[in-house]
C-alpha positions as CSV (number, residue, x, y, z in Angstrom):
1,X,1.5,26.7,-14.1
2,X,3.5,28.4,-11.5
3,X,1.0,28.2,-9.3
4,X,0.0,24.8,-9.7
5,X,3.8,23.7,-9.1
6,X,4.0,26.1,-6.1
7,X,0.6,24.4,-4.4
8,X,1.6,22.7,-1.2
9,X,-0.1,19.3,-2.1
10,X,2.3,19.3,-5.3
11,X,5.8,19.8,-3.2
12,X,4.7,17.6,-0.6
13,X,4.2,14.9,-3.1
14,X,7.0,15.3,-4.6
15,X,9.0,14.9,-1.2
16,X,7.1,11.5,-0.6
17,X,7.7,10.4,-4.2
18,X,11.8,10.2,-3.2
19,X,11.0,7.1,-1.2
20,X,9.1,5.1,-4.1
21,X,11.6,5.8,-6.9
22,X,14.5,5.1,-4.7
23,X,12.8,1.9,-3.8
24,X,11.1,0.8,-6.9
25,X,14.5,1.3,-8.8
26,X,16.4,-1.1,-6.5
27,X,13.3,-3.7,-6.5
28,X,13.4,-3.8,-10.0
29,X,17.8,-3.5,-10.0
30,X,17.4,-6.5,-7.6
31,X,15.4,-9.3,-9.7
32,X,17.9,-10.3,-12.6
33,X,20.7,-10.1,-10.0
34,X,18.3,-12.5,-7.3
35,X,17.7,-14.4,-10.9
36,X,21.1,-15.6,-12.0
37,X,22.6,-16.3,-8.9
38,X,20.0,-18.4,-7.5
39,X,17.9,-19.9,-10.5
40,X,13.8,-18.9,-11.7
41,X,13.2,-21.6,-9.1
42,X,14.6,-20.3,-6.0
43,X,14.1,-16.6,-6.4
44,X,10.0,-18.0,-7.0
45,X,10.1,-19.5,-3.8
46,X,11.8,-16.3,-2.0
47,X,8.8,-14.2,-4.0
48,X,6.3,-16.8,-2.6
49,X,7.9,-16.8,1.1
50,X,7.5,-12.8,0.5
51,X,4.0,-12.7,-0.6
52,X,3.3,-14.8,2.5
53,X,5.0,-12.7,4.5
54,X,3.2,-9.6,3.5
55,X,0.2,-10.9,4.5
56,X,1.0,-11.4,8.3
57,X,2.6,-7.8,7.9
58,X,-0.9,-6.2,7.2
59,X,-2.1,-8.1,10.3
60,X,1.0,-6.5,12.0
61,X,0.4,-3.4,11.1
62,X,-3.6,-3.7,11.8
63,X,-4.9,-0.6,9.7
64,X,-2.5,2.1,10.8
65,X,-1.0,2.3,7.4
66,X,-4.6,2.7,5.9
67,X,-6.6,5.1,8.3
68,X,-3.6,6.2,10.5
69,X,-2.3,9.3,8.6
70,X,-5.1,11.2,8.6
71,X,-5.6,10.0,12.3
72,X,-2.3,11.4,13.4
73,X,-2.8,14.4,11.5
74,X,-6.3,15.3,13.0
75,X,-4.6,15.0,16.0
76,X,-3.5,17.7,18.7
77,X,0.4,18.1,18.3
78,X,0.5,17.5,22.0
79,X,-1.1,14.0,21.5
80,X,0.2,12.5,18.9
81,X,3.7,10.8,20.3
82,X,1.4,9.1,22.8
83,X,-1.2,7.3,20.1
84,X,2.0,6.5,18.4
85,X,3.4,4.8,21.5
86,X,0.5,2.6,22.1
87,X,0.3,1.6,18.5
88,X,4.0,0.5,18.5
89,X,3.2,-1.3,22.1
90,X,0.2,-3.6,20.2
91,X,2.0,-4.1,17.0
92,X,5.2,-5.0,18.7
93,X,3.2,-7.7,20.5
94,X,1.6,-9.1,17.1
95,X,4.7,-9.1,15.7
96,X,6.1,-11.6,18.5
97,X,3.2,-13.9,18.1
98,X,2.5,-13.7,14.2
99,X,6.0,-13.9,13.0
100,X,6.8,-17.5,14.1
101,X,3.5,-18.5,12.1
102,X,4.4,-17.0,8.6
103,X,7.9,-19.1,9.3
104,X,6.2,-21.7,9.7
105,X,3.8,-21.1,6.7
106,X,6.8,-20.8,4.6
107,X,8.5,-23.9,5.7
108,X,5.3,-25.5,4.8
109,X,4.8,-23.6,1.6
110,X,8.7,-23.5,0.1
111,X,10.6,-26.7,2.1
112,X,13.6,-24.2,3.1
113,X,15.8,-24.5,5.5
114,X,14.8,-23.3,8.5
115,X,17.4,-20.3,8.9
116,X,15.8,-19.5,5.5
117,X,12.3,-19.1,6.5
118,X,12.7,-17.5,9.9
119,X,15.0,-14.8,8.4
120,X,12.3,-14.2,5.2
121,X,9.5,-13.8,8.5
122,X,11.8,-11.4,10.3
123,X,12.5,-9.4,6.8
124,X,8.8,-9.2,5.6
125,X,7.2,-9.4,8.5
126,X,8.8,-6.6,10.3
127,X,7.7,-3.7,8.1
128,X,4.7,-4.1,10.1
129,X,6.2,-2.3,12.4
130,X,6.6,0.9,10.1
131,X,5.8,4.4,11.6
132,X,5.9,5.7,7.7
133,X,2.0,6.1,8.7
134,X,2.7,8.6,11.3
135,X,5.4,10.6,9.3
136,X,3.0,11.1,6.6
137,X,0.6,11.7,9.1
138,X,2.7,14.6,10.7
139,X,4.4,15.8,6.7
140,X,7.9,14.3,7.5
141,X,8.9,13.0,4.0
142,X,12.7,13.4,4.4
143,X,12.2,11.2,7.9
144,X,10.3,8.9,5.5
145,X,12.8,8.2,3.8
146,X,15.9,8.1,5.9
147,X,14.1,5.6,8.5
148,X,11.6,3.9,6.2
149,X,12.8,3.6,2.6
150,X,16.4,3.7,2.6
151,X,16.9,1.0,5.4
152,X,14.9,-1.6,3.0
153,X,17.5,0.4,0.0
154,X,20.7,-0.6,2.2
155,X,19.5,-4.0,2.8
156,X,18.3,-4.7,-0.7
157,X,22.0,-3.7,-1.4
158,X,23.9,-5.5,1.1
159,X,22.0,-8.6,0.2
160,X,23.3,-8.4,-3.5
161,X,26.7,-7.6,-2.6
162,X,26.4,-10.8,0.3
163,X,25.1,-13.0,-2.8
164,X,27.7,-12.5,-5.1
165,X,30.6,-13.8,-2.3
166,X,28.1,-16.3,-0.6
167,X,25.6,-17.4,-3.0
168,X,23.2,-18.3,-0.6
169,X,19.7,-17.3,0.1
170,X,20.2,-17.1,3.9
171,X,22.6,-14.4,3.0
172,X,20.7,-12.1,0.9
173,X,17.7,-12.4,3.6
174,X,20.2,-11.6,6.7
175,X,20.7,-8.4,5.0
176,X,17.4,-7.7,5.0
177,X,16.5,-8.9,8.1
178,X,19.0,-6.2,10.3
179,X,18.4,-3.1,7.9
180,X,14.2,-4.0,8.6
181,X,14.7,-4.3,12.3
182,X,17.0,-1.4,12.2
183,X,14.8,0.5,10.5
184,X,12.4,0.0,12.5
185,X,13.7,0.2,15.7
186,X,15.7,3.4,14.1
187,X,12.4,5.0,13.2
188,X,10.7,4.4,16.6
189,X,13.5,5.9,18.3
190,X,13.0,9.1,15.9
191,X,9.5,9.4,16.8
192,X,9.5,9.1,20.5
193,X,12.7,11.6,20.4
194,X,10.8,14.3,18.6
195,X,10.0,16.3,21.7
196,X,6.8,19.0,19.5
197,X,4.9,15.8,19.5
198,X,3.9,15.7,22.9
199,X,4.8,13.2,26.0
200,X,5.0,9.9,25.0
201,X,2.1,9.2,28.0
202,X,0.5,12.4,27.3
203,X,-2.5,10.8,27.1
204,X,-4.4,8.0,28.5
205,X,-4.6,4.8,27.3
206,X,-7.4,3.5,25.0
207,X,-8.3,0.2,26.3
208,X,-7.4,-2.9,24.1
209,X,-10.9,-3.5,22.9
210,X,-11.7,0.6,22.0
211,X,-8.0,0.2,20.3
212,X,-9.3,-2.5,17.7
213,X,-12.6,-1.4,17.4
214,X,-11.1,1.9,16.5
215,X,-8.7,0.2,13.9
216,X,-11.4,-2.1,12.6
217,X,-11.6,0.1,9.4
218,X,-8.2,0.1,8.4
219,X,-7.2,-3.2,8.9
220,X,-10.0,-5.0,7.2
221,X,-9.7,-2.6,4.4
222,X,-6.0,-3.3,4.3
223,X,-6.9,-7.6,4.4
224,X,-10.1,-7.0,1.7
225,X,-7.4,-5.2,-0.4
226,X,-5.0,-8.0,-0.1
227,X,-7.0,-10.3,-0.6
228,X,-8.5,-8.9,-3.9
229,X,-5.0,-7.9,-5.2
230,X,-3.7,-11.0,-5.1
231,X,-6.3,-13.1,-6.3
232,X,-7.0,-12.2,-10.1
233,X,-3.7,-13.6,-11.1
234,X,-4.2,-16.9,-9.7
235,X,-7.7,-17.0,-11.4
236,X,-6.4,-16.4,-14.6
237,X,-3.8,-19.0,-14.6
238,X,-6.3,-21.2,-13.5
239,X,-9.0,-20.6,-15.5
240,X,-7.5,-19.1,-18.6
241,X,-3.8,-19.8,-18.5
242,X,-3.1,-19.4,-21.9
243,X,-3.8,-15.4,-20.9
244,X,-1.6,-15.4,-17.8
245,X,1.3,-14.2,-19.2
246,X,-0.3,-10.8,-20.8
247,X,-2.6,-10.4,-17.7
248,X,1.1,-10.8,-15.6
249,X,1.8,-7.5,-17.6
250,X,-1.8,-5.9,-16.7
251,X,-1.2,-7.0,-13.2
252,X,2.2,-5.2,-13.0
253,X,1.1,-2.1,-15.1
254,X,-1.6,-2.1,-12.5
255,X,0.4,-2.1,-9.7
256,X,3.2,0.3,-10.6
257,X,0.3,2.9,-11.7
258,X,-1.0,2.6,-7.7
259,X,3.1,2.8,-6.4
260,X,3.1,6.1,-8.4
261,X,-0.4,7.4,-6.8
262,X,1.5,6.7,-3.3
263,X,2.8,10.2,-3.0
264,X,-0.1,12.1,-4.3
265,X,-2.3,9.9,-1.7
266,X,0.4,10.3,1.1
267,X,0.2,14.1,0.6
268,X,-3.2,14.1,0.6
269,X,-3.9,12.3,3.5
270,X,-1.9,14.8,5.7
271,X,-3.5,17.9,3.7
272,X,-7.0,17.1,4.4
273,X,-7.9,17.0,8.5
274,X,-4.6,18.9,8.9
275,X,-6.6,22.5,9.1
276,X,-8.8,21.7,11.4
277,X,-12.3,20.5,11.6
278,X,-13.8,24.1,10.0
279,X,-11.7,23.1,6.7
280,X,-11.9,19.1,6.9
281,X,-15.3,19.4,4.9
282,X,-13.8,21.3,1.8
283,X,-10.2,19.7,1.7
284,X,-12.2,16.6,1.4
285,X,-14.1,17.1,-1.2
286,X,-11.1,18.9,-2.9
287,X,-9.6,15.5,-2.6
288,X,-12.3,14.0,-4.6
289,X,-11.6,16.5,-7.6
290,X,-7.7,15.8,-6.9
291,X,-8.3,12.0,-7.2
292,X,-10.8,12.4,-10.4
293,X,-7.7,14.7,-12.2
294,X,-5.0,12.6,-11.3
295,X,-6.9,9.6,-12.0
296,X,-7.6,10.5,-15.4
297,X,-4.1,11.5,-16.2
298,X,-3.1,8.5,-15.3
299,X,-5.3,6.2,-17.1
300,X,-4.5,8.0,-20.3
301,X,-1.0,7.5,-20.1
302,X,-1.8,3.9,-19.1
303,X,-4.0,3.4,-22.0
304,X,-1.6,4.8,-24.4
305,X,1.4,3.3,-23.4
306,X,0.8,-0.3,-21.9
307,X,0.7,-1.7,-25.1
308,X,3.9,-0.5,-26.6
309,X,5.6,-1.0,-23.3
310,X,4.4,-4.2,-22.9
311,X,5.9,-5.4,-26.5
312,X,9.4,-3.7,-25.5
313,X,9.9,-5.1,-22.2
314,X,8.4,-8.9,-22.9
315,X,10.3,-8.8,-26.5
316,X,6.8,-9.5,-27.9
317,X,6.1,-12.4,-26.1
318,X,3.3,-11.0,-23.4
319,X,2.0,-7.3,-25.8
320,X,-1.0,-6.2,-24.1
321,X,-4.0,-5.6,-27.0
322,X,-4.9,-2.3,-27.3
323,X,-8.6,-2.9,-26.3
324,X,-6.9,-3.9,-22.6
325,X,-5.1,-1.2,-22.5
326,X,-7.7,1.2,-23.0
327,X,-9.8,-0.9,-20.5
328,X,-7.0,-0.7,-17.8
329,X,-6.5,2.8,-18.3
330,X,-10.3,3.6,-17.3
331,X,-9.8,1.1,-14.5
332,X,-7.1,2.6,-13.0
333,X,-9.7,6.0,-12.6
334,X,-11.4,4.0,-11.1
335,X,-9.1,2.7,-9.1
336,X,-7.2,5.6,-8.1
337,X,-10.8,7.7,-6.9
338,X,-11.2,4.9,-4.4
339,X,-8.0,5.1,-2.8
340,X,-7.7,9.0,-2.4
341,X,-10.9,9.1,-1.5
342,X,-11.4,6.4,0.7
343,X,-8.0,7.0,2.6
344,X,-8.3,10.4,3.4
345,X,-11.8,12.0,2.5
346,X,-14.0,8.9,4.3
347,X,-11.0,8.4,7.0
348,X,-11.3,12.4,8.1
349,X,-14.7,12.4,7.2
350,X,-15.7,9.6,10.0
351,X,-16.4,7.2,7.1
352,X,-14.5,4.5,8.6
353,X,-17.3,2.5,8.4
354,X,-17.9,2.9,5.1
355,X,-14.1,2.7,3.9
356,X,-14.5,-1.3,5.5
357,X,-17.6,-2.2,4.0
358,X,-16.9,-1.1,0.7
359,X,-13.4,-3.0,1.0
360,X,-14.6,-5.8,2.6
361,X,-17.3,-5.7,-0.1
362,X,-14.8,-5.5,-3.1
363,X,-12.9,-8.8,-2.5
364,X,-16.4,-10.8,-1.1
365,X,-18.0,-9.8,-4.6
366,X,-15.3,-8.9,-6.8
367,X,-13.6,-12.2,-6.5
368,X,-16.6,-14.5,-7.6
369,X,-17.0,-11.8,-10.6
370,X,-14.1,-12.2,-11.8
371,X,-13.6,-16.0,-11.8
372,X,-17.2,-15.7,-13.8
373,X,-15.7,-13.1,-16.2
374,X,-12.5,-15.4,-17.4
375,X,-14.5,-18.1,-17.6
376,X,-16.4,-16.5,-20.0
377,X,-14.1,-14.5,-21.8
378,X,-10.7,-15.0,-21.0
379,X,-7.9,-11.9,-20.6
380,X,-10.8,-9.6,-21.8
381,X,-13.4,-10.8,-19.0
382,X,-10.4,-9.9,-16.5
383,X,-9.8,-6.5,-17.4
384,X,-13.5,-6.2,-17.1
385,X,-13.4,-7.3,-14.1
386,X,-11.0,-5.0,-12.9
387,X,-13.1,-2.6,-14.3
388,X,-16.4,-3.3,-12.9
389,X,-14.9,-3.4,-9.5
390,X,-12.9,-0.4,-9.3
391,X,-15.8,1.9,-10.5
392,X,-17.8,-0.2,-8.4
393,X,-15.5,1.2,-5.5
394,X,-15.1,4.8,-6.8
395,X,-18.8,5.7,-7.2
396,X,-19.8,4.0,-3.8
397,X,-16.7,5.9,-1.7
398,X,-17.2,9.3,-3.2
399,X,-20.8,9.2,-3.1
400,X,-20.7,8.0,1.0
401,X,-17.6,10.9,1.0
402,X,-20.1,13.7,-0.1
403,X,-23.0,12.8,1.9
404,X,-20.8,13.0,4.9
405,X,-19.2,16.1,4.0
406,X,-22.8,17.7,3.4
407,X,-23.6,16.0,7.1
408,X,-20.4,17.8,8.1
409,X,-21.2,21.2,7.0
410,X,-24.4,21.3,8.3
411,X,-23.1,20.3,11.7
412,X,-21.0,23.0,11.5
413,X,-22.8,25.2,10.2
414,X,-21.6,25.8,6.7
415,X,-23.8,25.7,3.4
């Protein structure tokens, strides 16, 4: 046990877990406050103006978040300011031409002033920006927090304390417009400072076209997994909605299970190029082991406690059935193999390729499944669904992540 808790994949993940307690505790803190000083109605239209949002901040961010850690890590020391200069420099550009358009797309969606919607664009749109790809990348998870987590903390915060002495919307998002642009601009600043990572022109240039060729991976994987996280929802109230509030539940069970696998993946994706190309081959498929463990830990505690959980905090109105429960918990293996696996034994691997299509593929196929499995059978068809896909993922990712480590090894030289 000692050792297990002494391993350096275990401290560094508990070093990037600070950053998703801290911030899931003051998401969920925020809600009831947003709730009854605005209305159901209005804080909906702020969570619709920041699921729009989100979307133009994965074009914003164009795949650094997904492939970029184990990039950066792979990386001479010497080198690694400069990529991280560039990246800023083509980011900050889509940032200038994407954010007007989610404004606009929130006007449209919501009707809000339009000091409303230009602040939620600048709020949500922003995090694009985020260099918490490069300080996993380089094992900085105090940095991580100080410039990436606790700027969206002290905003979420201001923004309540605004509220309750001008109960306006504008308000709250002003808050959170400064502490994401000072968080940013703070966490830029940090990283081009930091003078063991190299000159910040260190290197030359990859032209434009190499650039999004390079990140072609990681940003339609990022889009593909968008798109398929957001859809099942809207499915089922469409097609079963009698089941929509129980599979709201499974959605959020779903999704907290992943925000807890964020610091186990973060660590990882450091861990395995960060040795070297003579050890990238074993870390790797190390990782796959890792994922399959924590996986499975996972989706037994999901399994065994959605469904009591579920009854507590909906007051029995939304109690999962224990047959979902069970299925989510086997989906959420599933689910948890393909991220670990995909994001940092494919990415340091050179499975880029494969990390796309199988993305791409999930939301192309996974979405027509799924509206066929409600239609047939409801909340259960769903969680099948989920199922089907996420194994779908898992197998195809670790399969493609051992062929290329065998490929990798013999290239090397190693049995």
């Amino acid at each position: 046990m000692k050792r297990l808790f002494g391993h350096v994949l275990v401290r560094r993940s508990a070093l990037f877990a600070i950053s998703i307690v801290a911030s899931t505790l003051v998401g969920l803190f925020s809600i009831p406050v947003l709730v009854s000083t605005f209305g159901a109605a209005q804080w909906g239209l702020l969570a619709v103006m920041q699921v729009a949002c989100q979307f133009f901040a994965v074009l914003v961010a164009f795949g650094w978040g997904a492939t970029g850690p184990s990039m950066v890590s792979a990386l001479p020391v010497d080198q690694r300011k400069a990529v991280y200069r560039q990246s800023l420099e083509f980011r900050g550009i889509l940032l200038l031409v994407l954010a007007p358009v989610a404004a606009v797309i929130c006007l449209v969606l919501t009707g809000q002033p339009v000091v409303v919607v230009a602040l939620a664009a600048v709020s949500y749109v922003t995090p694009g920006l985020s260099a918490a790809w490069y300080l996993v990348g380089t094992n900085r998870p105090v940095a991580l927090f100080f410039w990436d987590a606790l700027p969206a903390i002290l905003g979420q915060v201001a923004g309540l304390l605004a509220v309750l002495v001008v109960p306006e919307l504008w308000a709250y998002l002003l808050c959170t417009a400064v502490s994401g642009v000072g968080g940013a601009a703070g966490a830029a600043i940090y990283v081009l400072t930091r003078r063991t990572d190299g000159r910040m022109r260190g290197a030359a240039s990859v032209p434009t076209l190499d650039l999004i060729r390079s990140q072609f991976a990681g940003v339609s994987s990022t889009l593909s997994a968008s798109v398929w996280t957001a859809m099942p929802l809207i499915l089922v109230q469409a097609l079963a909605p009698s089941a929509a509030p129980v599979y709201a539940m499974v959605d959020r069970f779903m999704k907290y299970g992943v925000l807890a696998l964020a610091p186990v993946l973060q660590a990882v994706q450091g861990w395995v190029p960060e040795a070297g190309t003579g050890q990238v081959r074993a870390r790797a498929l190390q990782a796959v082991r890792i994922s399959m463990a924590v996986g499975s830990a996972g989706g037994v505690l999901l399994a065994a406690l959605a469904t009591p959980a579920s009854a507590v905090l909906t007051l029995g109105e939304a109690t999962m059935p224990w047959l979902i429960s069970v299925i989510c918990g086997a989906a959420f293996l599933g689910e948890c193999v393909a991220q670990i696996v995909g994001l940092s034994s494919l990415v340091a691997l050179g499975g880029g390729r494969q990390l796309a299509v199988s993305s791409f593929a999930s939301a192309i196929l996974g979405v027509p499944l799924m509206a066929l499995l409600i239609a047939l059978w409801g909340l259960t068809g769903a969680a099948v669904g989920l199922l089907l896909v996420a194994s779908g993922l898992a197998v195809y990712r670790v399969a493609h992540a051992r062929r290329l480590a065998v490929a990798h090894g013999s290239a090397g030289g190693v049995e």
